[in-house]
N, CA, C and O atoms as CSV, one atom per row, in Angstrom:
chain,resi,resn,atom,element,x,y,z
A,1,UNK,N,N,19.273,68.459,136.963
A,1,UNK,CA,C,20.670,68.130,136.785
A,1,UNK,C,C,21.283,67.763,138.124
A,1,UNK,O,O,21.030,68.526,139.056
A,2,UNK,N,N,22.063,66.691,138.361
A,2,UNK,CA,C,22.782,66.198,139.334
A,2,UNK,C,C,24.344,67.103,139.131
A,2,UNK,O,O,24.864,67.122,138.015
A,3,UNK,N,N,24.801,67.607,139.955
A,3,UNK,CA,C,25.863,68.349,139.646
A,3,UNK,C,C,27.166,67.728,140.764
A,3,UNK,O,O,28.397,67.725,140.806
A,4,UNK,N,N,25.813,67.151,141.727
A,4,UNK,CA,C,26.660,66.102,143.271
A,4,UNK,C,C,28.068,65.881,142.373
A,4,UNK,O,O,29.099,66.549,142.458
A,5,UNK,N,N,27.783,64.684,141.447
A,5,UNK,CA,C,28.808,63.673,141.277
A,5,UNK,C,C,29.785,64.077,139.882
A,5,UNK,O,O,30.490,63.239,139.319
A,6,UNK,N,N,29.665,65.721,139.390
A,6,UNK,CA,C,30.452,65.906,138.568
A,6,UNK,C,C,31.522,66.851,138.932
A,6,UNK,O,O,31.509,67.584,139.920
A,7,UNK,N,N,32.623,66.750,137.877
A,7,UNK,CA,C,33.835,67.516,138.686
A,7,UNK,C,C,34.192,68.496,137.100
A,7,UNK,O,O,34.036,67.993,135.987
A,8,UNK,N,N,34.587,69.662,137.280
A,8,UNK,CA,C,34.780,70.730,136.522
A,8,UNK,C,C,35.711,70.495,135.595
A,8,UNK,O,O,36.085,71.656,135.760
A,9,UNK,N,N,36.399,70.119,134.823
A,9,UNK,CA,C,38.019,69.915,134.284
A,9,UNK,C,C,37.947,70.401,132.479
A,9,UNK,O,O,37.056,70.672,131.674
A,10,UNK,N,N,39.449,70.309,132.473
A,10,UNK,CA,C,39.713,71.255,131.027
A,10,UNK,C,C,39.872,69.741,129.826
A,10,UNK,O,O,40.672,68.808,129.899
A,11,UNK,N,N,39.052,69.933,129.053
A,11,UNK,CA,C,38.787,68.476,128.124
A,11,UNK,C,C,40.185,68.674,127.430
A,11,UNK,O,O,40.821,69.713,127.256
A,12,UNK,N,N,40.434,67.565,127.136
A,12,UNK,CA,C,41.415,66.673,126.482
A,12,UNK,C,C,41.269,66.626,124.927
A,12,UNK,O,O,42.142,66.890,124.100
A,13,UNK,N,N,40.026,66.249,124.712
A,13,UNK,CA,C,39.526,65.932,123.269
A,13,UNK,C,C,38.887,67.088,122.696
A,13,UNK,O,O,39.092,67.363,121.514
A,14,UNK,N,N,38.116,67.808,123.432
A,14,UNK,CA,C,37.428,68.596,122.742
A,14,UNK,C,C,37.770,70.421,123.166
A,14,UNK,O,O,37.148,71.250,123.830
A,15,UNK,N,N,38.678,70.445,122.625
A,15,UNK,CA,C,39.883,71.604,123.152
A,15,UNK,C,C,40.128,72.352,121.642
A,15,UNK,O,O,40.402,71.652,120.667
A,16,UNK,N,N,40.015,73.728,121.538
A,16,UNK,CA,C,40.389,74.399,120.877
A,16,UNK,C,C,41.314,75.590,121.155
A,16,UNK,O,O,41.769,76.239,120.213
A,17,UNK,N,N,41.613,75.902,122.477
A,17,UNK,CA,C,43.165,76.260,122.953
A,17,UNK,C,C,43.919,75.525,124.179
A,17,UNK,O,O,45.039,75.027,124.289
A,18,UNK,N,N,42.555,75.710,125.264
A,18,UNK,CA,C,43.095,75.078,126.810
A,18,UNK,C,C,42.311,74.464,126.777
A,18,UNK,O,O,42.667,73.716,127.688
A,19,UNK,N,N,40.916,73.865,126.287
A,19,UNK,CA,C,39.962,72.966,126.699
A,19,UNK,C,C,39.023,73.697,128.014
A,19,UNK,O,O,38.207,73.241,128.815
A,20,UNK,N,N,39.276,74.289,127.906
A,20,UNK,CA,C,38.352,75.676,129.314
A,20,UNK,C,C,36.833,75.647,128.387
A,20,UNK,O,O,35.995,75.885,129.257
A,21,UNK,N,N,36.353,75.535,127.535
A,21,UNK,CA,C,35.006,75.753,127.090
A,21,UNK,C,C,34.564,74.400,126.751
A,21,UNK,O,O,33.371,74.140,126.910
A,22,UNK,N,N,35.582,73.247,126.180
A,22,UNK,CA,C,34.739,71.925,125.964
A,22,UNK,C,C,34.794,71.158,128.004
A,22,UNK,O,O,33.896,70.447,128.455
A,23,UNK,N,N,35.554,71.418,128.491
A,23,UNK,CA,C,35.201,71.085,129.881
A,23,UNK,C,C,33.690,71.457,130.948
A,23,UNK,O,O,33.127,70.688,131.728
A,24,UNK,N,N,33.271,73.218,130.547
A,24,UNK,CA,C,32.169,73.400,130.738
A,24,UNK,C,C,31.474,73.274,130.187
A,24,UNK,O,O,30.485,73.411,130.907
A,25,UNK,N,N,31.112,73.032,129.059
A,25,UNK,CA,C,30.316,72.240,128.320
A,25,UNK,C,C,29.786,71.021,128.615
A,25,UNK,O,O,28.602,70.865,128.917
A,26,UNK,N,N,30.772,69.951,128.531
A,26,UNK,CA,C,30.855,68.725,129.632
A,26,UNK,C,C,30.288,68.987,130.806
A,26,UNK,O,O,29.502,68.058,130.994
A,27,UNK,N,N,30.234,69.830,131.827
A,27,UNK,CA,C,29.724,69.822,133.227
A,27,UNK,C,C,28.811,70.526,133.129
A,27,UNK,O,O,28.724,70.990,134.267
A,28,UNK,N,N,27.798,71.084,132.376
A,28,UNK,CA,C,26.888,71.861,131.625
A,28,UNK,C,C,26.218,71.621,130.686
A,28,UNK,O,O,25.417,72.404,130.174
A,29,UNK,N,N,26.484,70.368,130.292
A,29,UNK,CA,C,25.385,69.262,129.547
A,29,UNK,C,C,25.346,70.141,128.786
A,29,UNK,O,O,24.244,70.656,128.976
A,30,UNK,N,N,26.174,71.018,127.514
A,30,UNK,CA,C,25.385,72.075,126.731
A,30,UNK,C,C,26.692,71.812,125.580
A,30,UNK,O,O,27.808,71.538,126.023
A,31,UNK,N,N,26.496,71.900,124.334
A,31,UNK,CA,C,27.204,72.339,123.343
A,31,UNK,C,C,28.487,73.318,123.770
A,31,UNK,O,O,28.290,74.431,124.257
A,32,UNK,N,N,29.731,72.817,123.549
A,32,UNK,CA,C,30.770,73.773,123.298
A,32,UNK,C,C,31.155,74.874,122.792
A,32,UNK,O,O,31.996,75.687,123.176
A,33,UNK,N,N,30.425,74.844,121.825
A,33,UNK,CA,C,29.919,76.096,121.104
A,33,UNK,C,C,29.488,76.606,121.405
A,33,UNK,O,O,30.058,77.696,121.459
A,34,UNK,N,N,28.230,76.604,121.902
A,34,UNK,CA,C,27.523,77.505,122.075
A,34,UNK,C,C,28.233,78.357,123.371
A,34,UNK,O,O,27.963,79.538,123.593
A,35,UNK,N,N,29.261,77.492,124.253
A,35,UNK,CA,C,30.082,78.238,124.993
A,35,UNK,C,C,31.152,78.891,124.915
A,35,UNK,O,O,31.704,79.613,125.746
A,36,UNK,N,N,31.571,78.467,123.343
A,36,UNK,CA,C,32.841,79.448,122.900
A,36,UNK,C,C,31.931,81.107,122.314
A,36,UNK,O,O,32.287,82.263,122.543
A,37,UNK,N,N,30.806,80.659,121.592
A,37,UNK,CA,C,30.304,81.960,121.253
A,37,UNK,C,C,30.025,82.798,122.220
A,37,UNK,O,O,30.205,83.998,122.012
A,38,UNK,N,N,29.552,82.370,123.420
A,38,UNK,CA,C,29.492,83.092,124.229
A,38,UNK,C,C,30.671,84.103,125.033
A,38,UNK,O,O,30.684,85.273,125.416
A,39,UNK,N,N,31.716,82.853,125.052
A,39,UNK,CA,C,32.626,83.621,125.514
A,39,UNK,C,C,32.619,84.879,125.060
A,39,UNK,O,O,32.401,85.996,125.530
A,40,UNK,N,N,33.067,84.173,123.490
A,40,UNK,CA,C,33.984,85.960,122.524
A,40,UNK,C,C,32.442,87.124,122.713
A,40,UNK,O,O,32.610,88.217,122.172
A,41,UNK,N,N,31.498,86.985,123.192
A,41,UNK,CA,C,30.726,87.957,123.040
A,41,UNK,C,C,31.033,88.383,124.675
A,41,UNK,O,O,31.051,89.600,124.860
A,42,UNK,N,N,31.264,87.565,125.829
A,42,UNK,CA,C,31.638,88.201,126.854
A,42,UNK,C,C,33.276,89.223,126.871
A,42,UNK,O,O,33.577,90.282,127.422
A,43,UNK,N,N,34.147,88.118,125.845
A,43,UNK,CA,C,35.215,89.002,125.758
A,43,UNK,C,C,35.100,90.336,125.494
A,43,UNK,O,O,35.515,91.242,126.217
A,44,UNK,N,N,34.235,90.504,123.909
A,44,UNK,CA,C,34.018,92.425,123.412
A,44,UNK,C,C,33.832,93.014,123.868
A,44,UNK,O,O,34.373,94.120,123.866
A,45,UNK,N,N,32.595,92.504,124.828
A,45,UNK,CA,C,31.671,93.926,125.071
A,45,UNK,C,C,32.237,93.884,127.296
A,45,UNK,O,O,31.489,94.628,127.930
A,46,UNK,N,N,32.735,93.551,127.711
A,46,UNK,CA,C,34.005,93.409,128.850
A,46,UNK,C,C,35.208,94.404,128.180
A,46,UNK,O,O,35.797,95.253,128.850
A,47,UNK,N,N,35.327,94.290,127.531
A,47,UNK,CA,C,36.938,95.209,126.848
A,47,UNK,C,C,38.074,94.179,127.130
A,47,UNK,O,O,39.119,94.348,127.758
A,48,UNK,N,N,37.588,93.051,126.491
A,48,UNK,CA,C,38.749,91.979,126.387
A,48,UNK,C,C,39.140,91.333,128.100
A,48,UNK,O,O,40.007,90.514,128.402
A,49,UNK,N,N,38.275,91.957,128.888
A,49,UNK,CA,C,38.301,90.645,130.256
A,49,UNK,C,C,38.479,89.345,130.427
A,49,UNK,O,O,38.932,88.714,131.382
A,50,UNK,N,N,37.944,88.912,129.070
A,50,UNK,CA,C,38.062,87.282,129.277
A,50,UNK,C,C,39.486,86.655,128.898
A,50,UNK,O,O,40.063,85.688,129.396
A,51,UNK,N,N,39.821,87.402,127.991
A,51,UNK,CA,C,41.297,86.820,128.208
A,51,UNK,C,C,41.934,86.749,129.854
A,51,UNK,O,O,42.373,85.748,130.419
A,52,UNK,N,N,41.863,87.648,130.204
A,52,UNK,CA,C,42.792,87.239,131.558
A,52,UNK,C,C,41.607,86.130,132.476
A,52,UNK,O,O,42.223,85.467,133.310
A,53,UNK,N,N,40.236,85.863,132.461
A,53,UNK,CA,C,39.890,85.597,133.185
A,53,UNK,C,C,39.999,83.752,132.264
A,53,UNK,O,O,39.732,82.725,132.888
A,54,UNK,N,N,40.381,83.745,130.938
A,54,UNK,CA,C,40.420,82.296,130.497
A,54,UNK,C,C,42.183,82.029,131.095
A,54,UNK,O,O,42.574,80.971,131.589
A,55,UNK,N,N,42.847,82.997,130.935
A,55,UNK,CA,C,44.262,82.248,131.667
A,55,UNK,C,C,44.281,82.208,133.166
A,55,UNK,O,O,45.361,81.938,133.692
A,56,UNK,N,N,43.217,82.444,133.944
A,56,UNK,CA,C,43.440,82.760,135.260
A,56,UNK,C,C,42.449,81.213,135.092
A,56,UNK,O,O,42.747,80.547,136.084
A,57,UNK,N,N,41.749,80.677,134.511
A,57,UNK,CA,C,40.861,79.233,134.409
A,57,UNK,C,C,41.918,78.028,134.121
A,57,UNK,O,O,41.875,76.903,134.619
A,58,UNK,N,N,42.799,78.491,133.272
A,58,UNK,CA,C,44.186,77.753,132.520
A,58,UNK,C,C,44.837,76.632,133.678
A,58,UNK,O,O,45.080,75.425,133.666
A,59,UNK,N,N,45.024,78.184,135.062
A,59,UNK,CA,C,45.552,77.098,135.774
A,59,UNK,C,C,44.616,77.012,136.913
A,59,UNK,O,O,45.411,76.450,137.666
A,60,UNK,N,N,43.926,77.089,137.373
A,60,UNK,CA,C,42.449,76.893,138.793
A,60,UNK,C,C,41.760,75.906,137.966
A,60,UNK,O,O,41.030,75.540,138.887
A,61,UNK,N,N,41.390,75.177,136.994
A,61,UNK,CA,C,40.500,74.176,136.538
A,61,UNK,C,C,41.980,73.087,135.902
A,61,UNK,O,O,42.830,73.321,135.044
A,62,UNK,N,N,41.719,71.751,136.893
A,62,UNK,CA,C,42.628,70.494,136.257
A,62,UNK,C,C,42.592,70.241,134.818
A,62,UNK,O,O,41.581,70.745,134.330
A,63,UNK,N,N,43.382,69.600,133.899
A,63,UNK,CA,C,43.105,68.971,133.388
A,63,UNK,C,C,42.176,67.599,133.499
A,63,UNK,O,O,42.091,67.022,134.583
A,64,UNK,N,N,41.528,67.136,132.394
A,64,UNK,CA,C,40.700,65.656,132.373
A,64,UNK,C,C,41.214,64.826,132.574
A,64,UNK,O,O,42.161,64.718,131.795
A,65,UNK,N,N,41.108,63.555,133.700
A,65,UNK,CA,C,42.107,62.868,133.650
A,65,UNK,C,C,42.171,61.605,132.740
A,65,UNK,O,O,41.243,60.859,133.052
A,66,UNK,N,N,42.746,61.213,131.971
A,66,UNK,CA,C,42.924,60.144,131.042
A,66,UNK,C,C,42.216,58.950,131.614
A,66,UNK,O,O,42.215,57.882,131.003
């Protein structure tokens, strides 16, 4: 994977609250899904960490730019 020439950002299109999981997905060549499931399994068993750590991503990762 070339990672040089890619840049991190919160997708536009493929967004199911902030676009924080279809963006890494995108820069991670990997299914969205499979990064939202992951999340909520990092959220449970954390004691709900990921919430603050997806709004603390909300604003440190740009939006995509059009």
């Amino acid at each position: 994977m070339d990672f040089n020439n890619r840049v991190l950002e919160r997708s536009r299109s493929n967004r199911m609250l902030g676009g924080i999981c279809g963006g890494m997905g995108k820069y991670l060549n990997m299914d969205p899904t499979i990064i939202r499931v992951l999340y909520v399994l990092l959220t449970l068993f954390t004691v709900f960490c990921g919430i603050i750590a997806y709004i603390v991503l909300l604003f440190v990762i740009p939006e995509e730019r059009g």
